[in-house]
DOGUMAR-301337 format. One record per residue (C-alpha): y, z, x; residue in one letter. Coordinates in steps of 0.2 Angstrom, whole numbers, plus 5000, padded with zeros to 4 digits. Layout:
<sites>
YZXA ...
</sites>
This chain:
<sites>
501251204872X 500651214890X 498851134885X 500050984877X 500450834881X 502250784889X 503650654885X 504350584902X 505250444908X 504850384925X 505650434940X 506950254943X 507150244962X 508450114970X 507349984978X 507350064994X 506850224986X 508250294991X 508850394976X 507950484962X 508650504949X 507750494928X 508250314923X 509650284910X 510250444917X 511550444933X 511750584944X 513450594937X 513050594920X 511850744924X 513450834933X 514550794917X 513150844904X 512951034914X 514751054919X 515451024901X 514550944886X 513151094884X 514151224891X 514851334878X 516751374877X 517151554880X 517551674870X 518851834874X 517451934862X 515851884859X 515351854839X 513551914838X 513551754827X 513651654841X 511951744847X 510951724833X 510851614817X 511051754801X 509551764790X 508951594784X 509051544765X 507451434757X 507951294745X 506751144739X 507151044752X 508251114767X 508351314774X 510251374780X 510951494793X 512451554795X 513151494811X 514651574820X 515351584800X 514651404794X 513351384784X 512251264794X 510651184782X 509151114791X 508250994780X 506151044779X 504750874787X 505250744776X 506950794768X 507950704781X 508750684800X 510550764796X 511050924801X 511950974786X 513351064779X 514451084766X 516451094767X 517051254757X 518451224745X 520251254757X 519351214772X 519851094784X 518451004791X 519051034810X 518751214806X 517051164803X 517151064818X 517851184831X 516751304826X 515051214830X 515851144846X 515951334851X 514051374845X 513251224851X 514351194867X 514551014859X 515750904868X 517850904863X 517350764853X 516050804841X 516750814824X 515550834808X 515550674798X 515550644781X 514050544773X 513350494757X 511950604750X 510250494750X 509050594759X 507950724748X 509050874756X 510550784756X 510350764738X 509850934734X 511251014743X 512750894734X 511550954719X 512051134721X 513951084726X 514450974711X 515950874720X 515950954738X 515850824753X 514150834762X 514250804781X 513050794794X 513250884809X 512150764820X 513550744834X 513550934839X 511750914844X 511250824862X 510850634857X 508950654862X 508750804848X 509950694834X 508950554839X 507250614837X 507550764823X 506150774807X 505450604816X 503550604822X 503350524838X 501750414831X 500550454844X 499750594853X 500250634871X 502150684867X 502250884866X 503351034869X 504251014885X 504450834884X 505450884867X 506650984878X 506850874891X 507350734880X 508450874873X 509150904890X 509650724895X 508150694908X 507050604897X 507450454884X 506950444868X 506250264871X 505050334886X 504050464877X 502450524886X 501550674888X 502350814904X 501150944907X 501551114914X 501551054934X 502650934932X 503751034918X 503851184931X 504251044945X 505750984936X 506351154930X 506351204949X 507251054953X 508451014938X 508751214931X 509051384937X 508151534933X 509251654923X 508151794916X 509451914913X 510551794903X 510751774886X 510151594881X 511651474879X 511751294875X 510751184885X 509651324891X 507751274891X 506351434886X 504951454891X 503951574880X 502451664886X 502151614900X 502151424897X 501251434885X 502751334873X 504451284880X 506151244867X 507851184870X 509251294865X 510651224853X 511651394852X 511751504837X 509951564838X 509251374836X 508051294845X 507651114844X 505751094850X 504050984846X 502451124844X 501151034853X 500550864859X 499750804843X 500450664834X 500650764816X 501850894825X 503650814823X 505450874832X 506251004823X 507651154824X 507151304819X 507751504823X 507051544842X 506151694834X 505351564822X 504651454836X 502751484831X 503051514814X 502251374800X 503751284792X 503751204773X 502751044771X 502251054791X 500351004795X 499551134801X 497751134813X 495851114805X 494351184811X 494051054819X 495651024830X 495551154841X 496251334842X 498051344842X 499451474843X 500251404826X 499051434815X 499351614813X 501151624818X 501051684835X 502551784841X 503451784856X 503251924870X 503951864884X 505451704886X 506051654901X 507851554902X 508251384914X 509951334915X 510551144919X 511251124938X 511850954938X 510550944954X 510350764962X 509050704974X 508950594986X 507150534988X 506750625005X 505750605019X 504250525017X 503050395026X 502750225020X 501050285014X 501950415003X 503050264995X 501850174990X 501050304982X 502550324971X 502550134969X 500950154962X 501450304950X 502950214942X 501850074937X 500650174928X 501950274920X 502650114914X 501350024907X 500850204900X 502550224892X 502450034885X 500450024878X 500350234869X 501550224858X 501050054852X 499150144850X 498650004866X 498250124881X 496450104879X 496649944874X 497649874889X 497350014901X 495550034900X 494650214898X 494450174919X 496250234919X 495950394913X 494450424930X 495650334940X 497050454937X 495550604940X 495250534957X 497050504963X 497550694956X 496050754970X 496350614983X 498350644981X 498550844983X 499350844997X 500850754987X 500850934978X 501151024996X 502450915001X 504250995007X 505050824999X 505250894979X 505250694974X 503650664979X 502850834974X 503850784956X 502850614958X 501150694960X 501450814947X 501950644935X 500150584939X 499350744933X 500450734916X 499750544914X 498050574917X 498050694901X 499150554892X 497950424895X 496550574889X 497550594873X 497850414870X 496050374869X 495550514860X 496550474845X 496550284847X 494650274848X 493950424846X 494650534831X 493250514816X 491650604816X 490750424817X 491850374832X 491050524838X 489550504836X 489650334846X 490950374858X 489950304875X 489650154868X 491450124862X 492150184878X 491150074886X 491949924878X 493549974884X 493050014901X 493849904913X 495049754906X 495449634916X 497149594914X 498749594923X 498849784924X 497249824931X 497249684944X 499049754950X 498549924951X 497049904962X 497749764970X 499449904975X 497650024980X 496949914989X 498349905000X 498550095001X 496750115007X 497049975021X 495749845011X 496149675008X 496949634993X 496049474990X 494549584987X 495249634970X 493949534959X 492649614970X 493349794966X 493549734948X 491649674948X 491049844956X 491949994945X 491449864929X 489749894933X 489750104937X 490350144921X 491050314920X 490950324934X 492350324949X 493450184953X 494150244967X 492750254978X 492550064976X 494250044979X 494050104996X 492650035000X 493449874997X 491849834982X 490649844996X 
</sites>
């Protein structure tokens, strides 16, 4: 959702900044993924089943569609990480095969692969087809979608567009982090094509009204996506038209978590379609002043990416981080005008952590009515640590702003005692 957090992996430049390009992703792994692997194989006539996934059927445990011809069953939360389906009796399982490599625009490879029933769908389905062989049909989807199906990403901050950008190849799976609209649209300008008078193929990201949630499309009327930022959403693939619908066994919003678009199956009016490229940049023009800048990005969004998931962000990166961010996303915004892409991609990443480090500490700290209730005080004690990350960061600062960076305990001293206040008026005064 576009009020949801994002999943991103940080920018990895060479160490002259010389290339950007999304770490433990080459250029020319990107060219290869758009050029082939998500592209579907043409067709001489189009099989409306190719389109759109037939009406689903409900069991216990898993929902099937009928995908160009084979009966695909997605297991329900909690009934397993398998794609499933069952081999009719005659069938060759390349028939299976070569028929999901064409609705999914699955590489020449992908073959579905036999496995033991264990999972709750798994064993329902061999249930209901004494003696048939069960195979899961995890290799047709991208890895970042077989990866992360049915799991919950264990903290807040991971949301929509960060599910299709794992989907897509730009993000890992291991990097999960909150990517807010800025930065989703950003990446989209740079990564994808608009294509709005396309049918949605493979590899496709939608954006539904008007950002407001964004999917990855697997082919055959499936979507793989995340609904929002909050923790209790989890990955799943679902018909497009059934984006905001409520699935079996899925937590659905309190009273007291906010509004949200899911609670009443909210329907889509409006989708707009992106289209890989297999676009690589080089970092650009930009000033010493600007590298820096990124330098100092990269290191938050590492130390993000390492301390939220493990439910340490407030812990390690202090609720100061959080103002911080608030104060580089105003003193910064000339980053957003930039002509260079990379660094406006940059600027945008620092708007998408400030909300991360928002999330974090709301769940980490602040999620119980008596947390609540105390909430100044229990921010305060996670104000400003003083450890390796915060003498870094305002030590790299410090540098930006022209200040000495011996003056980092001074700095330290000065935000610890303006609580809430904002840090990076003492880091350009130097703690004077």
């Amino acid at each position: 959702m576009r009020k949801a957090l994002f999943i991103f992996l940080p920018f990895a430049l060479c160490a002259n900044l010389a290339a950007f390009e999304l770490q433990g992703l080459s250029a020319a792994r990107i060219a290869e993924t758009a050029a082939t692997a998500r592209i579907p194989f043409p067709l001489a006539v189009k099989s409306p089943e190719r389109q759109e996934a037939s009406p689903e059927r409900q069991t216990a445990s898993f929902a099937v569609y009928k995908v160009n011809g084979v009966d695909v069953a997605v297991p329900h939360i909690g009934g397993g990480n398998n794609l499933l389906a069952v081999l009719p009796p005659g069938t060759a399982p390349e028939t299976i095969s070569t028929k999901l490599r064409a609705a999914f625009g699955a590489a020449a490879g992908a073959k579905a692969a036999a496995i033991k029933p264990q999972s709750g769908a798994e064993l329902e389905l061999a249930d209901q087809n004494p003696g048939a062989v069960i195979f899961s049909l995890n290799a047709f989807l991208p890895a970042g979608a077989a990866a992360l199906f049915n799991r919950e990403p264990n903290f807040a901050g991971p949301n929509c567009f960060n599910a299709a950008f794992t989907a897509a190849g730009l993000m890992a799976v291991n990097k999960l982090r909150h990517v807010g609209n800025p930065e989703a649209d950003q990446l989209l300008s740079m990564y994808f094509k608009s294509v709005p008078s396309s049918p949605p193929q493979p590899g496709d990201i939608l954006v539904l009204n008007d950002g407001d949630h964004g999917v990855y499309y697997l082919g055959g009327g499936l979507i793989f996506h995340k609904k929002s930022y909050l923790k209790q959403h989890i990955y799943r693939i679902t018909l497009l038209e059934k984006a905001y619908a409520p699935e079996p066994n899925e937590w659905k919003p309190g009273p007291f978590d906010g509004g949200s678009v899911f609670n009443d199956s909210g329907t889509i009016h409006k989708k707009a379609a992106w289209r890989p490229t297999g676009a690589h940049y080089d970092f650009g023009p930009a000033s010493a002043d600007e590298q820096a800048k990124v330098n100092a990005a990269i290191f938050i969004t590492e130390q993000a990416e390492k301390s939220a998931p493990n439910w340490a962000l407030a812990r390690t990166m202090g609720y100061f981080t959080e103002r911080l961010l608030e104060n580089l996303v105003s003193d910064w915004s000339a980053m957003a005008r930039s002509p260079n892409p990379v660094l406006r991609a940059y600027y945008h990443q620092l708007e998408s952590l400030r909300d991360q480090a928002n999330q974090s500490i709301e769940v980490e700290l602040l999620s119980s009515a008596h947390a609540q209730s105390n909430a100044n005080e229990i921010l305060k004690n996670v104000w400003l640590p003083r450890n390796d990350y915060s003498r870094g960061l305002i030590g790299q600062l410090l540098k930006i702003y022209g200040r000495d960076q011996a003056a980092a305990e001074k700095v330290m001293d000065a935000i610890d005692k303006d609580y809430d206040g904002q840090p990076l008026r003492h880091i350009k005064s130097g703690g004077l």
